[in-house]
Each structure stands twice: as C-alpha cells, then as structure tokens.
C-alpha positions, 0 to 999 in steps of 0.5 A, spaced: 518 499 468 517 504 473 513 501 478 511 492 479 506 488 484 505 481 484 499 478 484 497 470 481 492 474 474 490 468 471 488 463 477 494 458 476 497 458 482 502 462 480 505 469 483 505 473 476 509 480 475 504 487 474 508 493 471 507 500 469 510 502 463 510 510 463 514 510 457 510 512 451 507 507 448 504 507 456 502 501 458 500 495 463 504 489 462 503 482 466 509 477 466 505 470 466 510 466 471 511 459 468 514 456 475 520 455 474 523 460 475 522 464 469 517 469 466 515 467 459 509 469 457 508 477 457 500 480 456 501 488 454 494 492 455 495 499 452 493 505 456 492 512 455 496 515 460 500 515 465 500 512 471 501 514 479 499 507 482 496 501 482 494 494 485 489 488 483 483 485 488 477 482 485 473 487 484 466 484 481 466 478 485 468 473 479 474 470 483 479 474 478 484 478 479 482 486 476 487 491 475 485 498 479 490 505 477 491 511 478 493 516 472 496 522 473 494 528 475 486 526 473 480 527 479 478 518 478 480 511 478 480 506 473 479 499 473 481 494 467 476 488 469 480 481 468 475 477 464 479 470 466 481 468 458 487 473 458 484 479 457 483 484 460 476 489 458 470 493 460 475 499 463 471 503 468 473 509 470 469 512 477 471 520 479 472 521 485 472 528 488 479 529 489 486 527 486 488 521 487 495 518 488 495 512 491 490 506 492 489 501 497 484 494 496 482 492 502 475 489 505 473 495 509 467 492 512 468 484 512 463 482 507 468 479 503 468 484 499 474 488 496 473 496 497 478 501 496 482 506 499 484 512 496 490 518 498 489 524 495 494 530 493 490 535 497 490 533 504 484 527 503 484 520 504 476 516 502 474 509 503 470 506 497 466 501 499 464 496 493 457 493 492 461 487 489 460 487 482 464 493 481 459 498 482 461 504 489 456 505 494 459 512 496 466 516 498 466 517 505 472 523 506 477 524 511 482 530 512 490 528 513 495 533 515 498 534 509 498 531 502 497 523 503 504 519 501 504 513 503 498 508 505 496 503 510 491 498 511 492 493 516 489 491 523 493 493 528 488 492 535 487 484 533 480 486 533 479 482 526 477 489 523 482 493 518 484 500 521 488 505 517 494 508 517 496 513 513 503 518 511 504 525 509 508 530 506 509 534 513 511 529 517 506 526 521 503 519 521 496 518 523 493 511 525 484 510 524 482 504 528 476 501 525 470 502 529 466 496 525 460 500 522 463 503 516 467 508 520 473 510 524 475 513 529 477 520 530 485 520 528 491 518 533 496 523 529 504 522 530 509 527 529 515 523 526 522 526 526 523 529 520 520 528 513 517 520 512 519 516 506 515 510 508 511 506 512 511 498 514 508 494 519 511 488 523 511 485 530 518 487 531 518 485 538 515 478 538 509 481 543 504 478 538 502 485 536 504 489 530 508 495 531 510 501 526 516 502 522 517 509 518 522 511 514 525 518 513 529 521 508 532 526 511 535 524 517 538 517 515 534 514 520 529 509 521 523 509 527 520 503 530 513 506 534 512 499 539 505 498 540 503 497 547 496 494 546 492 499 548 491 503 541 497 507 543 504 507 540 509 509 545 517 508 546 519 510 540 526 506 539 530 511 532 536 507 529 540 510 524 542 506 518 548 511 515 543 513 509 537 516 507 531 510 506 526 510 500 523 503 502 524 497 507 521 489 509 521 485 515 524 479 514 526 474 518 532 473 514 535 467 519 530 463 522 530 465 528 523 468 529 525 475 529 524 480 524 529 484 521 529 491 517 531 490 510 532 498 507 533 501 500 538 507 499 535 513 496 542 515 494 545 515 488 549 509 489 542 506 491 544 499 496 541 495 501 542 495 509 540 490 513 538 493 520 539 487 526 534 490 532 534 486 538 528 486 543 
C-alpha cells in the first residue's frame, strides 16, 4: 500500500483504514474496523490507474463518505460516490486545467458544503467550490512559486474562515487568508532554509494561536514559525533533529498540554524522533 487515510465510510461510528494500492491489479482498498482493535472486513474497488493522492468528504450532500483521487499524470479528478450499502459507483471524473498531485476537501466557504483544493505540478493551485450535489461551480486559479508539494487548509487568524497554506518545490511556503467572499488575500510568501519536506500546523507555544512546522530535507532540520496574531509569522526558532524528515505530528505525548514533534526519518534506517520544544 503506498498511501492510507482514516475515515468512518460506512457511517458506524467507527474510523475505517483508505489505501492506495498502485501494484497491478491497481485498486482502492478500505479495511472496515470492527472495533476491537481488528480490521476483519476489506472492500477492493478496482481502479484503472495509478494514484497520486486521495482523501474522502461528503461530496453529494447524502452523509456518506465519498472517495476523491488523483491519478497520475492525467489533467482531473475522479470521485467514487459511496452509495451507503457497501458499494462504491457513479465514478465522476472532472478535468481541471492543470495537472493535479494533491487534494484537499475543505468547505471553503462555510456553506456546510465540502469544496476542494487541488495543487498542480505546474506552479498552480484551485479551489473547487462544490454545488453539493457532486456537481462544480467553477476553478478559481492561483499561481505558487514552484511546483506545489504540500497543502494546507486550516484557520490560522480564529476568524472561523479556512485559509490556505501552501508548500512547493523551491523552498518557499505561502500563506492565503480567506477573505470571506469566495476569494483570498494576496499571498504572504516565506522562504524556508532549504528545500521543505512538509508542513504541519499546532499551537506549539500554548498562545491559543496556530503556528507553522516545516520540514526540511536536506538540512536535518526543522522549523517552527511562531504566529504573533497579526497575520504574520515572525520568530522563527530552527531545531535540528540529527536527521533528514519526511513527516511529522504534534502530539501531547505526556499530558501535560504542550505539544510536541513526533518526525519520520527520510533515511534509510527509517525511525522516529520526538522533538521536546519548551516555551
């Protein structure tokens, strides 16, 4: 399997397993979990192609998880409607007018309604905003610095609306603050140290205020840009960790309210590292 999510797809109360499979026979494979603490039952949906990304969100309105994927190296999106039986049908593929490589169901405009954000290989990002019955109003395009590489969609300002942080293949992280009107602010661009590796997002400080983690891949380091409230990201603290990261969670491991880093080794000897930052 060479990418999973979570994701309750048969409305059970119950977090289910979503993976990609991009061995031939390709396919998208859900693990049902029978809560206690075993995966018994298994749903293969076969598929065409392989996979760049994926992710599920209710995308017709009908309180069931749909499955939303990119495949590789085609201008569009597909979406497998869950037709709340065990099956999954009614595939819909919708062209968008660059390549996509990942996706990101958000409801942009807080009509309860999941939309889409998509990261293109050719220095593009679009929001889809989504009528709610798994039809699309329109691609609204913006441009990034590089190829996109990582996505986030989260509010950073507590004004209750979902802004956008994205990733690319240069260095750079910007940050879009939605405005509330279907559009985002002109981009706040940060350059990172070196080349990123991901992007995660957490109060590390305890300031009731979301900060932004990056990763890096070639410097053994990682970042923390400390959000001061005002839409800005100043006093970056750089921790270095011993190795090159290719993923990393806030956690509080100890119960004592602050967060710390959990990371993913990009090396061979693949292992994890917990980073103890103190405020």
């Amino acid at each position: 399997m060479s990418y999973m999510i979570k994701g309750d797809m048969n409305n059970d109360g119950k977090l289910d397993i979503i993976a990609i499979n991009n061995i031939r026979p390709y396919s998208v494979n859900i693990f049902y979990n029978s809560g206690n603490g075993t995966f018994v039952d298994k749903l293969v949906i076969p598929i065409d192609n392989t996979l760049t990304d994926m992710d599920v969100g209710d995308m017709n309105g009908d309180n069931q998880l749909d499955i939303i994927s990119i495949i590789d190296f085609k201008n569009g999106i597909t979406i497998l409607f869950n037709m709340g039986d065990g099956t999954f049908s009614n595939k819909t593929t919708y062209k968008t007018g660059y390549l996509p490589m990942h996706s990101k169901i958000i409801d942009i405009n807080n009509d309860n309604i999941s939309d889409l954000i998509i990261g293109h290989l050719g220095k593009k990002f679009s929001i889809i905003l989504n009528n709610g019955n798994g039809t699309y109003i329109h691609e609204m395009i913006y441009s990034a610095q590089c190829s996109v590489e990582s996505l986030l969609a989260v509010d950073m300002n507590n004004d209750n609306k979902v802004d956008i942080i994205v990733g690319d293949s240069c260095g750079n992280f910007q940050l879009l603050f939605n405005t509330g009107n279907e559009t985002f602010s002109d981009p706040v661009i940060y350059s990172k140290e070196s080349k990123g590796s991901f992007l995660s997002v957490a109060d590390i400080n305890n300031d009731k205020q979301l900060d932004i983690i990056v990763g890096h891949q070639t410097s053994q380091n990682i970042s923390v840009y400390f959000n001061i409230s005002n839409d800005a990201f100043t006093n970056q603290a750089i921790f270095s960790i011993g190795s090159n990261s290719r993923d990393a969670k806030p956690v509080d491991i100890n119960g004592d309210g602050k967060k710390e880093i959990i990371t993913i080794s990009n090396d061979y000897d693949e292992f994890m590292r917990i980073l103890w930052i103190y405020c």
